[in-house]
N, C-alpha and C positions, 0 to 999 in steps of 0.2 A: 536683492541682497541688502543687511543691514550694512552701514556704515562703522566700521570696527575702530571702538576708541580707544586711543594711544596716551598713557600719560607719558608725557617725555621730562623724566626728574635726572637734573644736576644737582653738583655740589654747592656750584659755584658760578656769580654772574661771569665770572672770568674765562667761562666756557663758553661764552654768546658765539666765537666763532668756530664752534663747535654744532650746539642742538640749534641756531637760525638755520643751518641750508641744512641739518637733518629734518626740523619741522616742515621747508619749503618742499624738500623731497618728499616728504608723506601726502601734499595735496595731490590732489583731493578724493584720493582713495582714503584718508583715514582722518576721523574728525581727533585733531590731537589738544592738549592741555600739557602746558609747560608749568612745571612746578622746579622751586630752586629750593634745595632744601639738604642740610651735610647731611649724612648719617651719625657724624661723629659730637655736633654741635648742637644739632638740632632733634634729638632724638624723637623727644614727645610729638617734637609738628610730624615728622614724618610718618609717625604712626598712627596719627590722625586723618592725615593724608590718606595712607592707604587702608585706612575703615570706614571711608566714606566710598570705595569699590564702583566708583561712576565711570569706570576703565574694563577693555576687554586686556590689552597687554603693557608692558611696561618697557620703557628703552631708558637705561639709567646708565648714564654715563658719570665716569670719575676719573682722578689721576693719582701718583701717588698710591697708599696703600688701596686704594681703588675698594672698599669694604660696601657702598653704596647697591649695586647689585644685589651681591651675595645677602643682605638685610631686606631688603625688601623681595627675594625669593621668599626667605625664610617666614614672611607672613602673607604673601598672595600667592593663590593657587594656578593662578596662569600665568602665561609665556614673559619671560624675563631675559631680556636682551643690554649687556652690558656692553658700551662703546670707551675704552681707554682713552683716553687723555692725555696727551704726549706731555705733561709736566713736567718731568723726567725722565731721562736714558731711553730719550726713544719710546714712552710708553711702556716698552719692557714690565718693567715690574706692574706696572697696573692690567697688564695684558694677561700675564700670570695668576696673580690676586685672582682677576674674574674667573676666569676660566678652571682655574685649577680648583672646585667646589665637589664637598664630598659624596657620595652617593647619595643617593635620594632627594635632592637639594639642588636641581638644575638651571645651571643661568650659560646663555649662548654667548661666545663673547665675538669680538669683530679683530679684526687688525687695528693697531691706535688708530682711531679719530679716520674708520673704512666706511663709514653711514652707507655708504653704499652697498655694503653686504648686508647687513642689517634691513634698510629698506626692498633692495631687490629679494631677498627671505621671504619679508613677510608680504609682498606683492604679489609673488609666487603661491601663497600659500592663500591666499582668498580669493585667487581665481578659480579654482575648482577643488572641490575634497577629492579626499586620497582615499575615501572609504576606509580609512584605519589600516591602512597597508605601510610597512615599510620594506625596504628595498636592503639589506646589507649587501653594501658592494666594495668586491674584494675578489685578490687571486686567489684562484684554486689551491695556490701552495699553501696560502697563511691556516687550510685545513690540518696541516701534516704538522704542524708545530704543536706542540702541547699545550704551553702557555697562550698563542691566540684561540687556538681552540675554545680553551676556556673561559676565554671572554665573552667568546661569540654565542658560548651556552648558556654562558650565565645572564648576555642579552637577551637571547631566546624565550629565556624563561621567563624574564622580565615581563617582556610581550606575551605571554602569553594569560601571567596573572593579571595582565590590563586589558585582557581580548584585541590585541592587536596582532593583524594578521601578519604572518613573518615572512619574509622571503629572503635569500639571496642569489646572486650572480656576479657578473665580474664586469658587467657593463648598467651604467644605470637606467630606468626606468621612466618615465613620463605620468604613470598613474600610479606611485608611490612616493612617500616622503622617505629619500634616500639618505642613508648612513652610508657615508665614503671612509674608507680605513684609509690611512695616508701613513706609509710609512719613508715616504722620501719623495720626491720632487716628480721625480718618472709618474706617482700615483696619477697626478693632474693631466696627462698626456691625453687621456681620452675621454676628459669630462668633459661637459659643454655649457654653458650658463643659464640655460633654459630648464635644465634638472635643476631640483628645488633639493637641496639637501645641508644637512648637518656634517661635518665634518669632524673627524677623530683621529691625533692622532695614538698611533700603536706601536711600541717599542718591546724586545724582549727586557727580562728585570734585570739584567745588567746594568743595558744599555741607559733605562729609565734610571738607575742611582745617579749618572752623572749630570752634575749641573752643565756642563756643556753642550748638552744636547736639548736643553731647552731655548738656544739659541736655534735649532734646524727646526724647531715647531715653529718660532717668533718668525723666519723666514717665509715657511709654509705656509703657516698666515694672511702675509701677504699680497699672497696668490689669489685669495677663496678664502670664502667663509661664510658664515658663520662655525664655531668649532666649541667645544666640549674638550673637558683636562684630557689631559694622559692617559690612554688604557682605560676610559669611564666609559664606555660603552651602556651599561645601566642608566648612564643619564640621558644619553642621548636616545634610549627609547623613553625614558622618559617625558623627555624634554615633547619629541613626536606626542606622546601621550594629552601634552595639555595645545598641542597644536591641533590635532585633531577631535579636540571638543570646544577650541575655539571657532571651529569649522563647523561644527552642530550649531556655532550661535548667529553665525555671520552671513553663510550661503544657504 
């Protein structure tokens, strides 16, 4: 197996007690490089940065309007993992920023300053290929609803313009890169931390206008992760998409 290199890019030296025990948790599975570099400040270095591409994935952490990720998705084609930064309100707002990215445009985000989802992810993920499988896993109800429905087709379809084999069920998988639909606390009941998966949550469009209910994702979080916005389902085949051709490079 290659050894899969990690750039690990901050904002800020003021994050060392942050990306130090994230970089110590990547030995010696993953040969990493620490770059410090804003988005905001430093635009051109960053850019230069990532056109030099001596990296298989990226784990960019930020706080605040947390924009660092979502900039460096938008010019590398592999996996992008954004780690919040408890700056302020709890990370909240930077936890949001990451995650909450528009279709086509995929970055994973963690619970603030969780390195441990992040790493346990991508540890999972260069033990063995998925063979381009993913797993949606979800209750048989969230079929009967209209609007999930909809998501889960417009998933479908996703995966299938990217030849990725589709599946689902209601309990997760061991030979597939699993999509968990979370829409309350109960979902986690009978996951286990040995499945390797992306997390999403899903709300009807109500429910999804009220800024209140972005405080019951920020909890969910907590729990698990890695996760993908609201109802993005699209990204997170996506997001699989560039997992499993980092898996073509590694194993």
């Amino acid at each position: 197996m290659k050894q899969p290199r990690v750039l690990v890019l901050f904002g800020s030296k003021s994050d060392a007690g942050v990306y130090q025990p994230l970089m110590e948790s990547l030995s010696p599975e993953f040969k990493t490089d620490l770059a410090i570099i804003s988005a905001h400040r430093n635009y051109r270095e960053l850019e230069q940065r990532l056109n030099q591409r001596d990296f298989d994935m990226v784990l960019a952490g930020a706080g605040l309007s947390a924009h660092l990720p979502g900039v460096v998705a938008a010019q590398f084609d592999g996996p992008v993992i954004g780690i919040p930064v408890a700056s302020r309100l709890g990370g909240f707002d930077a936890f949001l920023s990451i995650s909450q990215m528009p279709k086509g445009v995929p970055v994973l985000a963690t619970f603030p300053e969780a390195n441990w989802q992040a790493v346990s992810f991508l540890k999972n993920c260069i033990k063995k290929s998925f063979d381009c499988k993913v797993n949606l896993v979800c209750k048989d109800l969230y079929w009967q609803y209209e609007y999930s429905r909809n998501f889960f087709v417009e998933a479908q379809s996703c995966a299938q313009e990217l030849k990725i084999t589709w599946n689902t069920a209601d309990a997760p998988r061991t030979d597939c890169l699993n999509l968990f639909v979370i829409t309350d606390q109960l979902d986690f009941k009978p996951l286990m931390p040995s499945f390797t998966a992306i997390y999403i949550p899903m709300m009807e469009p109500i429910k999804a206008k009220s800024h209140t209910r972005a405080l019951d994702i920020f909890e969910w979080a907590r729990i698990n992760g890695p996760w993908v916005g609201l109802n993005n389902f699209v990204n997170a085949v996506r997001m699989a998409d560039k997992i499993f051709k980092l898996q073509e490079v590694v194993l």
